[in-house]
DRENDO-1510 file (C-alpha; in Angstrom, 1 decimal, always signed):
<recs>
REC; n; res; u; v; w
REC; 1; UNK; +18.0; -3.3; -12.3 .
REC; 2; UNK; +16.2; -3.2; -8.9 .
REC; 3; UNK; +12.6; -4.8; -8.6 .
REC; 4; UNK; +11.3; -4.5; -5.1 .
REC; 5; UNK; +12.3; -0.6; -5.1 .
REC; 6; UNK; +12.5; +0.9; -8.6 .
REC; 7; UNK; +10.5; -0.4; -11.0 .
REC; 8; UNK; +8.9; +2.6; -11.5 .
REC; 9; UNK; +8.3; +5.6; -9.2 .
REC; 10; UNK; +4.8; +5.5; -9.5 .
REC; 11; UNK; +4.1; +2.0; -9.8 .
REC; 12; UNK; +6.5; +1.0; -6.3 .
REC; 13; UNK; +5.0; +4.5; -4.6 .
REC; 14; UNK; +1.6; +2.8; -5.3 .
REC; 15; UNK; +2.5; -0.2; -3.9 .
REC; 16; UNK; +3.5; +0.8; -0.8 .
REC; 17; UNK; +1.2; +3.3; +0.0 .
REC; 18; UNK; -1.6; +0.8; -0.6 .
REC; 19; UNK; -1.2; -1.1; +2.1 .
REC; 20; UNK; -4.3; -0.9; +4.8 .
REC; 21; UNK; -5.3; -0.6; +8.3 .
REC; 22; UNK; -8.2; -2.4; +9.1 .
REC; 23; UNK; -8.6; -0.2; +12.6 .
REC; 24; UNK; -8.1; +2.9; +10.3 .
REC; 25; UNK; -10.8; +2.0; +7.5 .
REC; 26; UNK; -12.8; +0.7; +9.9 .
REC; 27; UNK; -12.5; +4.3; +11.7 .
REC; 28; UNK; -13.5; +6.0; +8.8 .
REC; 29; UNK; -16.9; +4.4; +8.7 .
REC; 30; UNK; -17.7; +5.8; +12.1 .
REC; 31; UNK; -16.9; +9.2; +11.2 .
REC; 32; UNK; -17.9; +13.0; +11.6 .
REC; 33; UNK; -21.7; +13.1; +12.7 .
REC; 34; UNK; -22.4; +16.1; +10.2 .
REC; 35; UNK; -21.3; +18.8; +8.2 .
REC; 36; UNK; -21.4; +19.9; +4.3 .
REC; 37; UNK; -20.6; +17.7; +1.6 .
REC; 38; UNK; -17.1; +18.9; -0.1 .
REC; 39; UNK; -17.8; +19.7; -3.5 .
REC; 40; UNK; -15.7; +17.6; -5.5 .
REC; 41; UNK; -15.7; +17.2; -9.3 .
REC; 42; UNK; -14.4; +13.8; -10.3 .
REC; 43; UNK; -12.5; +13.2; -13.8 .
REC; 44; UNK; -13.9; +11.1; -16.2 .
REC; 45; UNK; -12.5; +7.4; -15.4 .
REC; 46; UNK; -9.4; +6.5; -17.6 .
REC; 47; UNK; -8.3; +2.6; -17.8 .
REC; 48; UNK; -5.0; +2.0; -16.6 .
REC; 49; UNK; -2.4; +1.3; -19.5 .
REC; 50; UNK; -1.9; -2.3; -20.6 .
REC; 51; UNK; +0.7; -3.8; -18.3 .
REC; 52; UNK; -0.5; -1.9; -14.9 .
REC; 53; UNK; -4.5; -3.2; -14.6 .
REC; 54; UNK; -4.1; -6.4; -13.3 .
REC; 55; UNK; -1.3; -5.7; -11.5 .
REC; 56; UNK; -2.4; -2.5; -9.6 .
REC; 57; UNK; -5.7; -3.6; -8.6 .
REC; 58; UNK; -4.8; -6.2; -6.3 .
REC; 59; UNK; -2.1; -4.1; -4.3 .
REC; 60; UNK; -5.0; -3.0; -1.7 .
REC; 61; UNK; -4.1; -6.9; -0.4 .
REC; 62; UNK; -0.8; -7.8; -1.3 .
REC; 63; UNK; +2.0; -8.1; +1.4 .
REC; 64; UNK; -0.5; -6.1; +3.6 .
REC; 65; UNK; +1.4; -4.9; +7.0 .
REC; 66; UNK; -2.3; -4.6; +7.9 .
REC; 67; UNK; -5.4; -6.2; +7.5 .
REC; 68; UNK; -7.8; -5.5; +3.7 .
REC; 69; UNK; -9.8; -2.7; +3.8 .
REC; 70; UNK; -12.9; -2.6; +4.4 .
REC; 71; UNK; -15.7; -2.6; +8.0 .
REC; 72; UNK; -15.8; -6.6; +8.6 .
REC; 73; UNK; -18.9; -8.4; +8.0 .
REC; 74; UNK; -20.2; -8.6; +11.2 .
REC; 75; UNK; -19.6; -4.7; +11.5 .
REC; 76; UNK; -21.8; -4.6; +8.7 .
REC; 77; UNK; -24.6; -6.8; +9.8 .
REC; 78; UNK; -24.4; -4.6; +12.6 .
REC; 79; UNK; -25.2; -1.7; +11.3 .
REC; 80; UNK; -28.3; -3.3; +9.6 .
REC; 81; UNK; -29.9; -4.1; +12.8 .
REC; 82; UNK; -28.2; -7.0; +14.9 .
REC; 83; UNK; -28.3; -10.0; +12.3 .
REC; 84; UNK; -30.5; -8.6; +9.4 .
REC; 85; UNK; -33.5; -7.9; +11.3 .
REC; 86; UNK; -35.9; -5.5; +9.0 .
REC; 87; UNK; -34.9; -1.8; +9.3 .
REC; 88; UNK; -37.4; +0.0; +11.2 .
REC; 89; UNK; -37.5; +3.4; +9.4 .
REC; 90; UNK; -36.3; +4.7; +6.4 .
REC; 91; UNK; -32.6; +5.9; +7.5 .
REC; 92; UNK; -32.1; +2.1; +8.1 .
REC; 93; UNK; -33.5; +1.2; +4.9 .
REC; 94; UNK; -31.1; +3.5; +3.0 .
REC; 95; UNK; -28.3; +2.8; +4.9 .
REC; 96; UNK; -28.4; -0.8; +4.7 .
REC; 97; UNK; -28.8; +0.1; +0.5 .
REC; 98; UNK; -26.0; +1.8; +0.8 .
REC; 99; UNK; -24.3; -1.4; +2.8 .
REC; 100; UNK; -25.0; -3.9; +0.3 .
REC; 101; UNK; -23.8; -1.4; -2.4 .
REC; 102; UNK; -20.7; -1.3; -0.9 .
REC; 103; UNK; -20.5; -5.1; -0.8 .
REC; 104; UNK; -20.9; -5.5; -4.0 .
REC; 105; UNK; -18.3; -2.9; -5.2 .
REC; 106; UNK; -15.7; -4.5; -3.0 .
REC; 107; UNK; -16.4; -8.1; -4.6 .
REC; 108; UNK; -16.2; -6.4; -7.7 .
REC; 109; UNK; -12.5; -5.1; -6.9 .
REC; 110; UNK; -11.8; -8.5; -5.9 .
REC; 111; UNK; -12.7; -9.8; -9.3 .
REC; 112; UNK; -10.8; -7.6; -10.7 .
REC; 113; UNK; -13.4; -5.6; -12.0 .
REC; 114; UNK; -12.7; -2.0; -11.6 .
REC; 115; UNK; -15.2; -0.4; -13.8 .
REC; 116; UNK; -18.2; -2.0; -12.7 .
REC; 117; UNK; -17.3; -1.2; -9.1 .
REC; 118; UNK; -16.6; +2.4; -10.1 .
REC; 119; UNK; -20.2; +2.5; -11.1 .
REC; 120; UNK; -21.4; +0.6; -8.0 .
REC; 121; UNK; -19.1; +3.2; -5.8 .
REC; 122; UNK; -21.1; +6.1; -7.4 .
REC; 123; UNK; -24.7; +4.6; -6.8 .
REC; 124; UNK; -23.7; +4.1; -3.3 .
REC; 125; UNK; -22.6; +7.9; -3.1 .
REC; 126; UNK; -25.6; +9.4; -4.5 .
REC; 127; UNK; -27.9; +7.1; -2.0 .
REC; 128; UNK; -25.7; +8.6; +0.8 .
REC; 129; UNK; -25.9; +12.4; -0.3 .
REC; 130; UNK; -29.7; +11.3; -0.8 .
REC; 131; UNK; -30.3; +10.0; +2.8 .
REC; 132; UNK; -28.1; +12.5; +4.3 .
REC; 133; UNK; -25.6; +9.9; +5.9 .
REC; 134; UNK; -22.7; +11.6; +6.9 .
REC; 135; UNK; -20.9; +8.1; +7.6 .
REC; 136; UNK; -21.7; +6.4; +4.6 .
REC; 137; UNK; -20.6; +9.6; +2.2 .
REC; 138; UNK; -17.2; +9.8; +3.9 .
REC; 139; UNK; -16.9; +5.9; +3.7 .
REC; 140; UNK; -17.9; +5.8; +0.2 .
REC; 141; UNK; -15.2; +8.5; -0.9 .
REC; 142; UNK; -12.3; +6.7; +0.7 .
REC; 143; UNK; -13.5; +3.4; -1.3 .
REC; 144; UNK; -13.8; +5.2; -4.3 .
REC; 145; UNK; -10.4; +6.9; -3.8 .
REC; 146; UNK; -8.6; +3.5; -3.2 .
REC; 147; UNK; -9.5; +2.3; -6.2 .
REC; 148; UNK; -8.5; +5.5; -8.2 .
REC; 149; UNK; -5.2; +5.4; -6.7 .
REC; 150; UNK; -4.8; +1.8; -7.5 .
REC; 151; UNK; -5.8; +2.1; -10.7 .
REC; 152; UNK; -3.1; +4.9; -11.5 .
REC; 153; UNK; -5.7; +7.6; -11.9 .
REC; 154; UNK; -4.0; +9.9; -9.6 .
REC; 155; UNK; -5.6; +13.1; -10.2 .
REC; 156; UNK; -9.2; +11.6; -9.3 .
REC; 157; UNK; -7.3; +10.0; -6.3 .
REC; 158; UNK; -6.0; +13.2; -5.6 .
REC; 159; UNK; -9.1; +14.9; -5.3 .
REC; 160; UNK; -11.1; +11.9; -3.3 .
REC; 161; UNK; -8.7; +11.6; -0.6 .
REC; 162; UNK; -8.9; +15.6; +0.4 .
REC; 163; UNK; -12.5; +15.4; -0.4 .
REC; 164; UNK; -12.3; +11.7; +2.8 .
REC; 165; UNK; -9.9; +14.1; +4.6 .
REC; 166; UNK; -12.1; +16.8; +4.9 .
REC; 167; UNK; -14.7; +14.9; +5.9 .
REC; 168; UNK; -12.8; +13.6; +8.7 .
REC; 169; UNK; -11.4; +16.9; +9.7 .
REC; 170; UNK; -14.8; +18.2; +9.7 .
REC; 171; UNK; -16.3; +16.1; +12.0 .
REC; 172; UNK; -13.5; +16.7; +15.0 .
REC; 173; UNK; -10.8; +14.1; +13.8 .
REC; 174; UNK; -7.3; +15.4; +14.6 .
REC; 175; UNK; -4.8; +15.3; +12.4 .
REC; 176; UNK; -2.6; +13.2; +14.2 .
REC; 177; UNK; -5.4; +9.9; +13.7 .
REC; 178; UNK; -4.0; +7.1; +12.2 .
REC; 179; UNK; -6.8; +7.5; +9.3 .
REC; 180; UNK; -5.8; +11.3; +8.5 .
REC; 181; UNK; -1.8; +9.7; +8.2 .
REC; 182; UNK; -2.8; +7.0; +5.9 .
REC; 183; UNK; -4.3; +9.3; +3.5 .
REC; 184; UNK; -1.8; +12.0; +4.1 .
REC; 185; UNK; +0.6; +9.5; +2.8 .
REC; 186; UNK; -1.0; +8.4; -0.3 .
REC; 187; UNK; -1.3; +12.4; -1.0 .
REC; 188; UNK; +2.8; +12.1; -0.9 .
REC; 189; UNK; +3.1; +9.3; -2.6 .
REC; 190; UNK; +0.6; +10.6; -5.8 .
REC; 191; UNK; +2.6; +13.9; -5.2 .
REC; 192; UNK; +5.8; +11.8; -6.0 .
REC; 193; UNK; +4.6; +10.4; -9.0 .
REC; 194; UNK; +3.7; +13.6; -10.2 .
REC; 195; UNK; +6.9; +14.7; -9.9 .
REC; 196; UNK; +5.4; +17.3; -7.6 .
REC; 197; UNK; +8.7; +17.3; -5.2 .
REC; 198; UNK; +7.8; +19.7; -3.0 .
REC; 199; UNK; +4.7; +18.4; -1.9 .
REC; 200; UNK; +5.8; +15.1; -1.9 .
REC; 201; UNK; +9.1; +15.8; +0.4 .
REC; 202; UNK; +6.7; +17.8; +2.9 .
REC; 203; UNK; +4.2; +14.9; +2.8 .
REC; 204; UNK; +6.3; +12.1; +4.1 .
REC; 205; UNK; +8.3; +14.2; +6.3 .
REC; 206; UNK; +4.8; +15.0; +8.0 .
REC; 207; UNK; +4.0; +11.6; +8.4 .
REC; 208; UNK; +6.6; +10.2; +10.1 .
REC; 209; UNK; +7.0; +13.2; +12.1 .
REC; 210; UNK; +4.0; +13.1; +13.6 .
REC; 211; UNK; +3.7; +9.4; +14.3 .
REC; 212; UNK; +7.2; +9.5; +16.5 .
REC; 213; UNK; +5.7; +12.3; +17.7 .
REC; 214; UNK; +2.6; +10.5; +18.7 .
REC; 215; UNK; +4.1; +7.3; +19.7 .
REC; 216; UNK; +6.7; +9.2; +21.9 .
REC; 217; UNK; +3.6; +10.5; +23.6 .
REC; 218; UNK; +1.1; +7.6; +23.9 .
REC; 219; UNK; +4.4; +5.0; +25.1 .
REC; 220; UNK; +3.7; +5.3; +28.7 .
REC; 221; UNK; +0.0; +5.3; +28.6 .
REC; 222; UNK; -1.7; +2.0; +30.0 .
REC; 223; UNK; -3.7; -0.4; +28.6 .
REC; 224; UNK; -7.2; +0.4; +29.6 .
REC; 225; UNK; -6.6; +3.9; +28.0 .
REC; 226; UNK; -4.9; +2.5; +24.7 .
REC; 227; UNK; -4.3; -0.9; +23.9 .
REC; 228; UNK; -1.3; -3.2; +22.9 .
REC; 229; UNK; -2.6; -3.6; +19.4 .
REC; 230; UNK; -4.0; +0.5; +18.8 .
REC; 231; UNK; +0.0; +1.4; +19.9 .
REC; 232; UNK; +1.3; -1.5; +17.6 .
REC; 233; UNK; -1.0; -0.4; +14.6 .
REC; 234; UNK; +0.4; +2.8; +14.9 .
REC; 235; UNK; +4.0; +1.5; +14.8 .
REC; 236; UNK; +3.2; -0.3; +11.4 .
REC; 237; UNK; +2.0; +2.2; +10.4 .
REC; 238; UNK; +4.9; +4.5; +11.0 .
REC; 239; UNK; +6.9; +1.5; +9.5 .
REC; 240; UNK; +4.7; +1.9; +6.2 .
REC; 241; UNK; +5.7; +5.7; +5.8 .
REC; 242; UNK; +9.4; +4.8; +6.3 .
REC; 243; UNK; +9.4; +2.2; +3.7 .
REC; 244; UNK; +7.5; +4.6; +1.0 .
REC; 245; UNK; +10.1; +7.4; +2.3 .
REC; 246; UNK; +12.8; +4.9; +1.5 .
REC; 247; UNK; +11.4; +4.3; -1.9 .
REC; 248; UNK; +10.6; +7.9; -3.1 .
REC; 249; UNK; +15.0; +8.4; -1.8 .
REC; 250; UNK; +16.1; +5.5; -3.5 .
REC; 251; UNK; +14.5; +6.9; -6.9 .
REC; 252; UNK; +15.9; +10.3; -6.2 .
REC; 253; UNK; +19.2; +8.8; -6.1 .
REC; 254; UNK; +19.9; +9.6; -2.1 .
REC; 255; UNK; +20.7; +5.7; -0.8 .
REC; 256; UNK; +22.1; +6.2; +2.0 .
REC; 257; UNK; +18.9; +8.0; +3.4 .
REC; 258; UNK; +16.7; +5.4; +1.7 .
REC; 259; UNK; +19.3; +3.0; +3.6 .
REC; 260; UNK; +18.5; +4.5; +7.2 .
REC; 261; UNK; +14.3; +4.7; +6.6 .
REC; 262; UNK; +14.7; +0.7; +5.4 .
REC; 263; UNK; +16.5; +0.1; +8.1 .
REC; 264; UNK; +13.9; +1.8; +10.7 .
REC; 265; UNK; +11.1; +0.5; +8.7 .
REC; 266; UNK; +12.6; -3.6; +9.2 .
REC; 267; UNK; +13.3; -2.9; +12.8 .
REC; 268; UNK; +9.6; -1.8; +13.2 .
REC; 269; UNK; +8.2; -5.0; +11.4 .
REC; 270; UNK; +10.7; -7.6; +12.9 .
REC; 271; UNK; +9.6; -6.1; +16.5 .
REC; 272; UNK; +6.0; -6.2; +15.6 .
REC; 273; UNK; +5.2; -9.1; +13.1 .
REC; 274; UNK; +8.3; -11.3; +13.2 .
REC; 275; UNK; +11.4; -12.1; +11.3 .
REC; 276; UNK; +9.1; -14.5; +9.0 .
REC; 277; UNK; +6.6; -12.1; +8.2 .
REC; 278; UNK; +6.0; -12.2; +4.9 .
REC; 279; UNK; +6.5; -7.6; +4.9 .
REC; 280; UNK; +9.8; -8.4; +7.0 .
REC; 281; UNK; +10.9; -10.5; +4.3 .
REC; 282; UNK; +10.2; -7.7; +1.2 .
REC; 283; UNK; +11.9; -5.1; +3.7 .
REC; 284; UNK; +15.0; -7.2; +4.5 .
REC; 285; UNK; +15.3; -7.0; +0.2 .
REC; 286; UNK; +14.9; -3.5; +0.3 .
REC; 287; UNK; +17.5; -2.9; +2.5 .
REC; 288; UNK; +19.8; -4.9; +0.2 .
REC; 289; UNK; +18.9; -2.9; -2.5 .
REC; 290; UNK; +19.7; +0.6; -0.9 .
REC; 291; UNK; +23.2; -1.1; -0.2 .
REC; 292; UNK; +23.7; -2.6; -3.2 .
REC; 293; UNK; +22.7; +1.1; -4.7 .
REC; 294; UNK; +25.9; +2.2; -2.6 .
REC; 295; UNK; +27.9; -0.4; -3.9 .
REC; 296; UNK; +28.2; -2.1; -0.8 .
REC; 297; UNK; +27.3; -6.0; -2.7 .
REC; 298; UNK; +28.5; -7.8; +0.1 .
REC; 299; UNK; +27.2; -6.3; +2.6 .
REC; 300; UNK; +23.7; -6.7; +0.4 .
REC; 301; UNK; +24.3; -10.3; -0.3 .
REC; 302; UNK; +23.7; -10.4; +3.2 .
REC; 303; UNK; +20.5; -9.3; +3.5 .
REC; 304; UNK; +19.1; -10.2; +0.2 .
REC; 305; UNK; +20.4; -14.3; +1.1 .
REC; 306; UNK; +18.6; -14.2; +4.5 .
REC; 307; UNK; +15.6; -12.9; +3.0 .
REC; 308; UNK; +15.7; -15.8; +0.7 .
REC; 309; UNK; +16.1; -18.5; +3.0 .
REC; 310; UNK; +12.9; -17.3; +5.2 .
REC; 311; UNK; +11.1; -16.8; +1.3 .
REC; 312; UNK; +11.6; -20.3; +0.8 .
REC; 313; UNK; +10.5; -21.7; +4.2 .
REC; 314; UNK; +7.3; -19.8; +4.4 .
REC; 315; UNK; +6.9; -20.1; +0.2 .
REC; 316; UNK; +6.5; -16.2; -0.1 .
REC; 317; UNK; +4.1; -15.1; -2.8 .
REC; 318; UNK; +7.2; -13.2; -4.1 .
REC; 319; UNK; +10.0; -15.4; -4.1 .
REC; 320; UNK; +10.7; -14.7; -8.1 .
REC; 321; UNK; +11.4; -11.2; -7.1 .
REC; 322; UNK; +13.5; -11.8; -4.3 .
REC; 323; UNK; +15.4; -13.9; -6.7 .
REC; 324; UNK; +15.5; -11.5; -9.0 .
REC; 325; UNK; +17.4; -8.7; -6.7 .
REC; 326; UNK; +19.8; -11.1; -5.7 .
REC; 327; UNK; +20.7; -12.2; -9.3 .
REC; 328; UNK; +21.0; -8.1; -10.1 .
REC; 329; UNK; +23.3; -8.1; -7.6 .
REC; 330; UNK; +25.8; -10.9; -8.8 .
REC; 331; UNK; +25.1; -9.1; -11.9 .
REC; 332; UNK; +26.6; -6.0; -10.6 .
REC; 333; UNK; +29.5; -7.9; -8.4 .
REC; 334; UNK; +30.6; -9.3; -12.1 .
REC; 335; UNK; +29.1; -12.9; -11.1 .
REC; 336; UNK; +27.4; -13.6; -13.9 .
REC; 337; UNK; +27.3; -17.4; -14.2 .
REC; 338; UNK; +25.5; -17.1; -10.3 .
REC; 339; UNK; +23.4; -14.5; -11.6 .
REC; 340; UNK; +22.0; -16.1; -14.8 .
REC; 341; UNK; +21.4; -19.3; -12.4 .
REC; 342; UNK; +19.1; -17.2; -10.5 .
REC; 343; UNK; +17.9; -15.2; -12.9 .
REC; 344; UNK; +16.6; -18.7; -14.8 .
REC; 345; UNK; +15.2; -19.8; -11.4 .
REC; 346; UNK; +13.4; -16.4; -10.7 .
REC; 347; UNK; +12.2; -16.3; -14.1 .
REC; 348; UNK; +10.1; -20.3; -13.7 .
REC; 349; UNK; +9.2; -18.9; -10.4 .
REC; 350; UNK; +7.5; -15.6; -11.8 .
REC; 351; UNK; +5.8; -17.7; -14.9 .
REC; 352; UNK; +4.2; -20.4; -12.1 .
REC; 353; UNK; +2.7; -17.0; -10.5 .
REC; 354; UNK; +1.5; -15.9; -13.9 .
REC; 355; UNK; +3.1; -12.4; -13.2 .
REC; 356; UNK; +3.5; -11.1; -16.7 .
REC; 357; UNK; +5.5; -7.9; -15.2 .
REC; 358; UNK; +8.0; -9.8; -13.2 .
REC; 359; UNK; +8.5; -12.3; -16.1 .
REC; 360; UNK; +9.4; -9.2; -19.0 .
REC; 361; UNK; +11.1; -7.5; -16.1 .
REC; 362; UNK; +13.7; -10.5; -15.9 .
REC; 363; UNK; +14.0; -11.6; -19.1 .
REC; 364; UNK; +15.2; -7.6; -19.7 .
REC; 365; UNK; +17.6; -8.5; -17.1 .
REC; 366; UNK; +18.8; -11.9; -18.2 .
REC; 367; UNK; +19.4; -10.0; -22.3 .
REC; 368; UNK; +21.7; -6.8; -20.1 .
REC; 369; UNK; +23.3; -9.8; -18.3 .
REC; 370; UNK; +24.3; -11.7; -21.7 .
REC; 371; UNK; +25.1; -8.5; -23.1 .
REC; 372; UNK; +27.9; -7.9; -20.2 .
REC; 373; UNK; +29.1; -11.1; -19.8 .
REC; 374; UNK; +29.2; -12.5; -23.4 .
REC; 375; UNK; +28.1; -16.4; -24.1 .
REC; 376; UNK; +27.6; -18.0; -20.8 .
REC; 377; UNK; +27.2; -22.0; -20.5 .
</recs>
């Protein structure tokens, strides 16, 4: 019945964790200064099933707390010698290879076109083991991992992400950097869809641990020593863990506790971004969703109506689905004329967006709703 939350473990897990912090990607570019490659042995690529390509691939962007991933451009030009003046030695020559390389693969993931940016990816790698770059490898990896994870191929994600981590680790990053929590998160989140509980539980409990316990330390430090937006980045980012917390309890049927991780998750995003944030929006629908899980409708109607209002004055990319979990609630308050109403209106919404998955998704729901209510006019 839910959209936002439970559409899938795996799928919603995905979602959330692939949100990105520019400062954090950007961090991993400028990495450890040395140390041994991890050996890592990368399964063969697998396309995603029909229904989860097109969808997955764009999730790197979508709703993004943060900015894309990905150095900036004029990081990049840079790095190739202040404005593309000729490299002056080989090391320059490779690495600005290696630059365009990674260019190109992240246009290709932008086109939707995940296998020739696998293939880019690699080239890329094997010019950075070549030249030695330390920088570039650890960079490279983390691209390469993204996509993996976004593609659903968890198990190459898996081993990507340790292979970035230990990278990172290895060249004096702490554990507590924003970077090592991001990935440390999308561990949890493929351990989750794995069913691997354990792991998963200790995961996200280690992530938002250790950001309270970071921002309870860093909340007195001035300005000159960390900045308004380094301390904010690392809020959102603590309000990212919540939400995929809050998802991976939902799914595990605990809504109360998904309840009270939404609820610190849209605190952190109102503070920070604004009650007409587009992420403020999707979170103010969560939270109806973990109440509406509890049976608490009215209480969700609440929520779910408010989140609506500001979907329709900003004209949020997601409006059909925001429609849909307020129809599934009239559903489940035994309104069903409402419900169909918005079900119909969520339903021309999702088919103007040309989302396939939302457009099955209610048309399921709309057949469940006839099938309760009987012949509606």
């Amino acid at each position: 019945m839910y959209r936002l939350l439970v559409p899938a473990l795996g799928r919603g897990l995905l979602r959330a964790a692939g949100r990105r912090c520019r400062v954090c990607s950007a961090r991993l570019f400028s990495g450890p200064a040395g140390g041994r490659a991890p050996e890592v042995e990368v399964l063969p690529s697998r396309v995603a099933p029909p229904g989860g390509g097109s969808g997955l691939l764009p999730l790197l962007a979508a709703l993004a707390w943060f900015s894309s991933p990905a150095a900036t451009e004029e990081e990049d030009e840079e790095r190739q010698g202040g404005g593309g003046a000729a490299p002056e030695d080989a090391a320059d020559e490779a690495e600005a290879e290696i630059i365009q390389l990674l260019k190109r693969a992240k246009l290709s993931i932008m086109k939707d076109e995940p296998e020739e940016a696998e293939l880019i990816l690699h080239d890329a790698l094997r010019l950075a083991y070549q030249s030695d770059n330390k920088k570039a490898i650890t960079y490279t990896y983390d691209l390469m991992a993204n996509l993996a994870f976004t593609r659903g191929q968890l198990e190459n994600a898996e081993k990507l992400f340790k292979a970035t981590m230990s990278y990172l680790l290895g060249g004096g990053m702490q554990q507590e950097d924003n970077a090592i929590i991001e990935i440390s998160l999308k561990l949890a989140s493929i351990y989750a869809a794995q069913n691997r509980q354990e792991f998963a539980l200790a995961g996200y409990e280690f992530c938002i641990s250790t950001l309270e316990g970071k921002i309870e330390r860093e909340k007195e430090l001035a300005e000159d020593v960390l900045s308004v937006e380094e301390k904010a980045n690392t809020h959102l980012l603590l309000g990212m863990c919540l939400d995929a917390y809050a998802r991976y309890l939902l799914f595990s049927k605990q809504p109360s506790q998904a309840q009270r991780m939404c609820e610190k998750a849209l605190h952190i995003s109102e503070e920070i971004l604004g009650e007409t944030h587009p992420q403020t929006i999707v979170l103010m629908s969560d939270l109806a969703t973990t109440l509406d899980a509890q049976g608490r409708f009215d209480e969700a109607c609440v929520y779910v109506q408010r989140a609506l209002d500001l979907a329709r004055q900003i004209e949020h990319p997601e409006l059909h689905m925001l429609l849909s979990n307020l129809a599934a609630i009239l559903m489940h308050r035994e309104r069903y004329a409402q419900a169909k109403e918005i079900y119909q209106e969520a339903l021309k919404q999702a088919e103007l967006r040309g989302d396939e998955v939302s457009v099955q998704h209610i048309r399921e729901e709309l057949a469940e709703l006839s099938r309760k209510s009987g012949p509606l006019t």
